[in-house]
C-alpha positions in Angstrom: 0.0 0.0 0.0 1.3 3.4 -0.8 -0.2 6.8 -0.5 -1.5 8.8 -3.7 1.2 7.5 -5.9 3.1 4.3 -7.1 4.5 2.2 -9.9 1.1 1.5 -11.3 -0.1 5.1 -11.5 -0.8 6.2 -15.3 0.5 9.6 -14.9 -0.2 12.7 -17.6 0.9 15.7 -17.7 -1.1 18.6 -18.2 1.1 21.6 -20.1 3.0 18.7 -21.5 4.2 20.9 -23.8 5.0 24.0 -22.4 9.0 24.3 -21.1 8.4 23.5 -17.7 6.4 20.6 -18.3 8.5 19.3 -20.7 11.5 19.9 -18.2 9.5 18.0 -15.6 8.2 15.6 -17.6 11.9 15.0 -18.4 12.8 14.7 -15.0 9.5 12.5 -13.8 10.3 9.8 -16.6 13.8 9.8 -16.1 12.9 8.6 -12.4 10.8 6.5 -13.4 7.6 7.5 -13.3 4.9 5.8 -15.2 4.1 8.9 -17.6 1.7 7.8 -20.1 0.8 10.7 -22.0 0.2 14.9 -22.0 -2.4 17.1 -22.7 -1.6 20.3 -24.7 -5.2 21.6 -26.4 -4.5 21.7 -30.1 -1.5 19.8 -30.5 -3.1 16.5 -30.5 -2.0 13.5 -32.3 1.7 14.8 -31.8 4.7 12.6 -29.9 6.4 15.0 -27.3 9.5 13.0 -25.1 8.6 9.8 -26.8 4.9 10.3 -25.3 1.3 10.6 -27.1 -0.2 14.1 -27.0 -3.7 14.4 -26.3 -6.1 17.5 -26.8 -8.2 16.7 -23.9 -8.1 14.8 -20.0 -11.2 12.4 -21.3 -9.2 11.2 -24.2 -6.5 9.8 -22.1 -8.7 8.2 -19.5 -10.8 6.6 -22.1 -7.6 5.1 -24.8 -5.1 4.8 -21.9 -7.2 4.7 -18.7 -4.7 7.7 -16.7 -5.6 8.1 -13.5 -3.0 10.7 -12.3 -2.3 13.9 -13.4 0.3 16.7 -12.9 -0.3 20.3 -13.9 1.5 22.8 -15.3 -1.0 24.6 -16.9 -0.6 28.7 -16.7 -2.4 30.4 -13.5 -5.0 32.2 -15.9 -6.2 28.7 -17.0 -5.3 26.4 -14.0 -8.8 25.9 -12.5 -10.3 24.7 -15.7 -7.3 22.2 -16.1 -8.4 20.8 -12.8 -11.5 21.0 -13.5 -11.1 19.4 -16.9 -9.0 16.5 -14.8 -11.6 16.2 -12.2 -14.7 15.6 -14.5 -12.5 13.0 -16.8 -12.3 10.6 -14.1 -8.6 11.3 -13.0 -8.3 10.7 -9.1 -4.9 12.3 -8.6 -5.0 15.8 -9.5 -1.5 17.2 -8.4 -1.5 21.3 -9.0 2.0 22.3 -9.3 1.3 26.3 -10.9 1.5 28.8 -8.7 -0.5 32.0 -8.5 -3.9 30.7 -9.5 -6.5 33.5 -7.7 -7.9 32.9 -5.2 -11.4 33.1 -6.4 -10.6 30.5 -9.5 -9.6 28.4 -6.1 -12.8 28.1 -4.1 -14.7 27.9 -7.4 -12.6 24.2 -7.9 -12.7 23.4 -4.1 -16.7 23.5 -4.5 -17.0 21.6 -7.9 -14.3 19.0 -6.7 -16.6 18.4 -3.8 -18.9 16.5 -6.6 -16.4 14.0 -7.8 -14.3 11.1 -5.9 -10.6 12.1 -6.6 -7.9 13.9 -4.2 -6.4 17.0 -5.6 -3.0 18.4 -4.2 -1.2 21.5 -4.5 -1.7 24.3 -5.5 1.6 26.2 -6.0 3.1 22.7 -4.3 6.0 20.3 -5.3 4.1 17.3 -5.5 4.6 14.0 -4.1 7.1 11.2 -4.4 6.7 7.5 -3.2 10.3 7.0 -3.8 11.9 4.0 -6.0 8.4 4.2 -7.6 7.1 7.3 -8.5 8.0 11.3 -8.4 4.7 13.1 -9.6 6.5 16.4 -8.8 9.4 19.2 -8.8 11.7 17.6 -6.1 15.1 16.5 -6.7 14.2 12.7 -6.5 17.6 11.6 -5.0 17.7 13.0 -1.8 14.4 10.8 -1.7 14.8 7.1 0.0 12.6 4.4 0.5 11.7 3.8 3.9 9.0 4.1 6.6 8.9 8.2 7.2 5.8 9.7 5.8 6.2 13.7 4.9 3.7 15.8 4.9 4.9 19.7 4.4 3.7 23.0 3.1 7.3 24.0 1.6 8.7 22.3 -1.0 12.7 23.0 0.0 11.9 22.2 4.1 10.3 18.9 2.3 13.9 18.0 0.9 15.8 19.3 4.0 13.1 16.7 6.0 14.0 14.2 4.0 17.6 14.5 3.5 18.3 14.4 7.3 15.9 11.6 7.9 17.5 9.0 5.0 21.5 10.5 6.4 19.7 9.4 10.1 20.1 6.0 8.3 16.0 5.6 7.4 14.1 6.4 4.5 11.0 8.2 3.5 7.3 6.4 2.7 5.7 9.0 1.0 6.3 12.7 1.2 3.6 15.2 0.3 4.1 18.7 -0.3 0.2 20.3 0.0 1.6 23.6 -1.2 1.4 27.3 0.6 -1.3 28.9 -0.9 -5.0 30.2 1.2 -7.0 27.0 -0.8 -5.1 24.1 -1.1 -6.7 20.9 -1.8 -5.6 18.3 0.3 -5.0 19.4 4.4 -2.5 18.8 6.7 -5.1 16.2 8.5 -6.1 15.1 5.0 -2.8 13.7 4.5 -2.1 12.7 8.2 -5.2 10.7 7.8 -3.7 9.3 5.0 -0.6 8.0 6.8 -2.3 7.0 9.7 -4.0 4.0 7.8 -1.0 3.8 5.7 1.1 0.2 6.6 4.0 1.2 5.5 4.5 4.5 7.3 5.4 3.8 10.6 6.7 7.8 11.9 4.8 10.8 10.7 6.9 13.9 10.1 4.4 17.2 10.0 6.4 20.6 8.3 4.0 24.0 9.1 4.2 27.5 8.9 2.7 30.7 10.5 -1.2 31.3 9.3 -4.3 29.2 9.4 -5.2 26.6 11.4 -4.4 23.4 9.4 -1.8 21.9 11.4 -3.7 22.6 14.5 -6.5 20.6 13.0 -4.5 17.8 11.9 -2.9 17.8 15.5 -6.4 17.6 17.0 -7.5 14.4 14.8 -4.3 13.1 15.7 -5.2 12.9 19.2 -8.4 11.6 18.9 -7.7 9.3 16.4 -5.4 7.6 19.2 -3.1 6.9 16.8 0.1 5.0 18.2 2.1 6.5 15.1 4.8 9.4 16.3 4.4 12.5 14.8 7.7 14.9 14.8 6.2 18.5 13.7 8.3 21.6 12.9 6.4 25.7 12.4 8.1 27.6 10.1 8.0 31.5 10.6 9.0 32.2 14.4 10.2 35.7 14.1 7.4 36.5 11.3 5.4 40.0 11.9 2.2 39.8 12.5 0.1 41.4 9.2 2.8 40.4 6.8 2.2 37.7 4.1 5.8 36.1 4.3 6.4 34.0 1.3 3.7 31.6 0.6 0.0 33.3 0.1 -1.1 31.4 2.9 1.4 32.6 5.9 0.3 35.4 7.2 -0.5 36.1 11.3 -3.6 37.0 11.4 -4.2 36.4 15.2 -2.7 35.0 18.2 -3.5 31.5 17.4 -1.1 31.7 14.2 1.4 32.4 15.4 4.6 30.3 15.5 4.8 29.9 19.1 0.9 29.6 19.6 0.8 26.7 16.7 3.6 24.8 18.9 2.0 25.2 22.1 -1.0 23.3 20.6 0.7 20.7 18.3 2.3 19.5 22.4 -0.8 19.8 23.6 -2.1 17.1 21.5 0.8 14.7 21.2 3.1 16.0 18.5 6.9 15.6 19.1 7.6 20.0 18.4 11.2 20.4 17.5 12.2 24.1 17.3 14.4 24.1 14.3 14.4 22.2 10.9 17.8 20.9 11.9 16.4 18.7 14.9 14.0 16.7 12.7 16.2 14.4 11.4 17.5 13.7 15.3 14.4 13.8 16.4 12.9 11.1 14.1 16.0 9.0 15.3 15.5 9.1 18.7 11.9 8.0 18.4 12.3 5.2 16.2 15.7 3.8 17.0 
């Protein structure tokens, strides 16, 4: 069992054609990833890195039955790629663009509401199941297989996560990177639910930031869920001002409860092993599973 994405998926790529998702694309079949086809409208009936081109989502689900998709559509016309996905039938939507509006974003939150698939991102790097599949931007070999499940809302504390817990001699399950913006699809406790029923993960390592409430919600579900699984969490954006967006769309203080400090008191609170800097997660993870 793996989460969201393995060997079997039947990955296209949306933007296939466009320079970063040919450079992607590149990277993701080079890994190994089990990329099908791509979707670039008009260009149809074309071969693009030794890969059919489609016009449309449905076409590949219905002559190659894809059931993953990456995006790298432009922000103007990212919510009807996703859209496009979601009413095709794929059941991995994985939204890599970033800067997609905010109003384009609760429009697709509502009308994903009517289908069965999991969407991830946007503005994220993906996910990787290493040895199997990279649906993503990461640099797949700092990735190793192994029983540490990532779930993170930055993409470079994601491969700092996971290079200290594979040089801490273990290796990483999945790792998810939800992405930073307001409206993201999958949550923090979407994906911690996910690794909870996952077999193979056996630690849970949970990266946050200033703003929101997500990790405080996962953190909550956590404890109730009585979970025997650790969970090492880290909160990026200690010495942020309250007011200012800092970085991602989605970290901003807004109140007392976003804070850094406030998010760590709570996380301890319900069970989650708080280090105060990214450089402890990798010892941390050690200490709990060795």
């Amino acid at each position: 069992m793996s989460v969201l994405v393995d060997k079997n998926s039947r990955v296209i790529v949306q933007g296939f054609t466009g320079k970063e998702g040919t450079f992607h694309a590149g990277q993701m079949i080079e890994y190994g990833t089990n990329i099908i086809a791509g979707v670039t409208p008009g260009k149809g009936g074309q071969k693009h890195l030794n890969r059919p081109v489609f016009n449309t989502v449905k076409e590949t689900v219905d002559e190659l039955q894809a059931d993953t998709s990456i995006i790298f559509v432009p922000p103007a016309y990212a919510a009807k790629a996703i859209i496009e996905a979601a009413e095709a039938g794929i059941k991995v939507i994985i939204t890599i663009t970033e800067g997609i509006p905010i109003s384009d974003m609760i429009k697709v939150k509502n009308h994903l509401n009517k289908f069965s698939c999991t969407m991830v991102g946007p503005n994220c790097p993906g996910v990787i199941t290493p040895n199997e599949a990279k649906v993503g931007i990461m640099p797949g070999f700092i990735f190793k297989k192994g029983k540490v499940g990532i779930i993170s809302k930055s993409g470079t504390l994601t491969y700092e996560a996971a290079d200290q817990v594979v040089k801490q001699g273990f290796g990483i399950s999945t790792a998810i990177g939800i992405g930073g913006d307001p409206i993201i699809g999958t949550t923090v406790k979407d994906a911690m639910e996910m690794f909870v029923e996952d077999s193979e993960t056996k630690c849970i390592v949970m990266i946050g930031e200033i703003g929101g409430q997500l990790e405080a919600e996962a953190a909550k579900w956590y404890s109730e869920s009585n979970s025997k699984k650790p969970v090492v969490g880290f909160i990026a954006g200690e010495t942020a001002p309250i007011g200012r967006t800092m970085g991602h769309a989605g970290a901003i203080v807004g109140g007392s409860d976003d804070t850094a400090k406030a998010k760590k008191k709570i996380l301890i609170n319900y069970g989650v092993n708080v280090v105060d800097s990214p450089a402890e997660i990798g010892k941390k993870v050690h200490s709990i599973l060795s």
